[in-house]
C-alpha positions in Angstrom: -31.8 -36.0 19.4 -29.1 -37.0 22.4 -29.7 -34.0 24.4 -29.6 -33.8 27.6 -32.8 -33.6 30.0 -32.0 -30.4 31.2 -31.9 -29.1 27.3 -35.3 -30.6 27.1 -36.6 -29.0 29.2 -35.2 -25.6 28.6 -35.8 -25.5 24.7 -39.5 -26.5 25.8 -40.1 -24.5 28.2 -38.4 -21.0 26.3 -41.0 -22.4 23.3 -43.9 -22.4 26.3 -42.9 -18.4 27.5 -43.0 -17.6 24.0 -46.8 -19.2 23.6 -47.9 -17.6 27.0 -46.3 -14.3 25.8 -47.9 -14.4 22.2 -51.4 -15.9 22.7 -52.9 -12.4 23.9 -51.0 -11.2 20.8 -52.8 -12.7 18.2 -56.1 -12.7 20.3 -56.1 -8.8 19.7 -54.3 -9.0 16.2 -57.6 -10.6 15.5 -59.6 -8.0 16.8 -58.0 -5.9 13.9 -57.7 -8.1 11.4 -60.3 -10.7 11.7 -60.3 -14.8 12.9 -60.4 -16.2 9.8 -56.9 -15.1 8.3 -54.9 -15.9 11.5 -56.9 -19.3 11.5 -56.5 -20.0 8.3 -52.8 -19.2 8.3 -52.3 -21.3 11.4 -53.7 -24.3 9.4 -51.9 -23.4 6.5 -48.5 -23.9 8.3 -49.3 -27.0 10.0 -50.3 -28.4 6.7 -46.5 -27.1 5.4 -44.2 -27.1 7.9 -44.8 -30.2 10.5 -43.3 -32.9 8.2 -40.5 -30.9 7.3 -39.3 -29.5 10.8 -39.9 -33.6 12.5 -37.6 -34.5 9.6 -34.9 -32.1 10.6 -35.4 -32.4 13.9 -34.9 -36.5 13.3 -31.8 -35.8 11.7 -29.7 -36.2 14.6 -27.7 -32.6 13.1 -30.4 -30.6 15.3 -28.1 -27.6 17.5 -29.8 -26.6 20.4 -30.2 -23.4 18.8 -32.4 -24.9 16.1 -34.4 -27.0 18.5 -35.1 -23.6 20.3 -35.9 -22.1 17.3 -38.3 -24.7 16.2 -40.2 -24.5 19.6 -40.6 -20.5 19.0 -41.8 -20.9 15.5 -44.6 -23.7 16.7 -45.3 -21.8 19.6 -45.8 -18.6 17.5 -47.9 -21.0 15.3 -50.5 -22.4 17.9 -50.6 -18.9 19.5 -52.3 -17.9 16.6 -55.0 -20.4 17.2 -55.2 -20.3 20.4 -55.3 -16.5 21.0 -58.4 -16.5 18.2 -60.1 -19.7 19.0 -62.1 -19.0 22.3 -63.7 -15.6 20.4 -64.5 -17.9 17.0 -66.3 -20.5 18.8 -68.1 -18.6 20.5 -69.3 -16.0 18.1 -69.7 -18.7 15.5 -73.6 -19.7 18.2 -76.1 -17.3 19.3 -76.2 -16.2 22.8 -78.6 -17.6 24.1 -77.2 -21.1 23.6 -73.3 -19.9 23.3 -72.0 -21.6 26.7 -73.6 -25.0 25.7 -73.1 -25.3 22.7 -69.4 -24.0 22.9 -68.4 -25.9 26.0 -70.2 -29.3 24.8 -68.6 -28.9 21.2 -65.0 -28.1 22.2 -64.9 -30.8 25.3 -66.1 -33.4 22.7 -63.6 -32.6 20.0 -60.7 -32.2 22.7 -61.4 -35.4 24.3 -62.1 -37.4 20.8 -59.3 -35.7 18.8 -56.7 -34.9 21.4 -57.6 -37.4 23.7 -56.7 -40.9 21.4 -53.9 -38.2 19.8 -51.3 -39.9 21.7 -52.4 -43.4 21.2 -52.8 -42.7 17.2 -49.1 -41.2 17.2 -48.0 -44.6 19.2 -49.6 -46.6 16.8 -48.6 -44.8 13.6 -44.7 -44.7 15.0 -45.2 -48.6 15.5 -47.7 -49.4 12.0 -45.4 -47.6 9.7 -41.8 -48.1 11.2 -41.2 -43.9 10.9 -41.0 -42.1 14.2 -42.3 -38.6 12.2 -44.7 -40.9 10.7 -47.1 -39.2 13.0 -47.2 -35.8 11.3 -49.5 -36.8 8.8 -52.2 -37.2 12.3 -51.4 -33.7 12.1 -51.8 -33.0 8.9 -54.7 -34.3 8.4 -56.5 -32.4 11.5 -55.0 -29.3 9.6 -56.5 -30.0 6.7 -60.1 -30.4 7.9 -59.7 -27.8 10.3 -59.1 -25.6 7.3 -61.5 -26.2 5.0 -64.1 -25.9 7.9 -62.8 -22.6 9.0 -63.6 -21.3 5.5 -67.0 -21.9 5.5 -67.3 -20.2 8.6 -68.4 -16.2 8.4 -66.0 -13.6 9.6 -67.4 -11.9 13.1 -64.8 -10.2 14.3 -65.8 -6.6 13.6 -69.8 -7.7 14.1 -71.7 -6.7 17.4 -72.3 -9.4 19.7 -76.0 -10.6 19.9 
């Protein structure tokens, strides 16, 4: 994108105070509202709007403006995962096994899926000759992640057991 490191790292790090800012946010939207439709909508969008906004953003016509724009949307985007997620999980198990069963699942699927994420995206970039070819990694996790997340039962506004 031939900016400088100093842009970088201020387009990133503005997109980072936005997440910090937002994730409590949509943590208590979703006490209102419920998990599922921020979830869902979350998934929805990173199903849309990731092989779009790599595209544009691999365009070399980017403005610094747009990068930082980009960062906010995505950071609004995972903050509506990441304020929900942590209440989901762990209403989705009963108490008594909650912490075990939340802790062991979420390590496991962070270390498996986010762990080998970066060596996947290497070896997509290099496979298929595309440097946004990686998206579809994406994509795909958004996709499964969506059509488990509507199987699962709302709990928001049910009394923890």
């Amino acid at each position: 994108m031939k900016l400088s490191p100093a842009d970088a790292l201020w387009a990133n790090s503005i997109g980072l105070v936005v997440l910090i800012i937002a994730i409590p946010i949509m943590g208590q939207l979703s006490d209102r509202i419920g998990r599922k439709p921020l979830l869902i909508a979350c998934c929805i969008a990173f199903i849309v709007l990731p092989y779009p906004a790599f595209w544009y953003l691999n365009s070399g016509k980017v403005s610094f403006a747009a990068l930082i724009a980009i960062q906010i949307l995505f950071a609004l985007l995972i903050s509506m995962f990441s304020g929900v997620e942590p209440a989901a999980t762990s209403e989705i198990f009963p108490t008594r096994s909650r912490s075990t069963w939340m802790t062991t699942g979420y390590a496991l699927s962070v270390a498996i899926f986010g762990g080998f994420a970066p060596s996947i995206s290497v070896w997509l970039i290099e496979r298929f000759n595309s440097p946004i070819v990686h998206t579809w990694y994406l994509i795909a996790a958004a996709v499964i992640s969506t059509a488990v997340i509507w199987g699962l039962k709302e709990t928001a506004h049910d009394e923890l057991a």
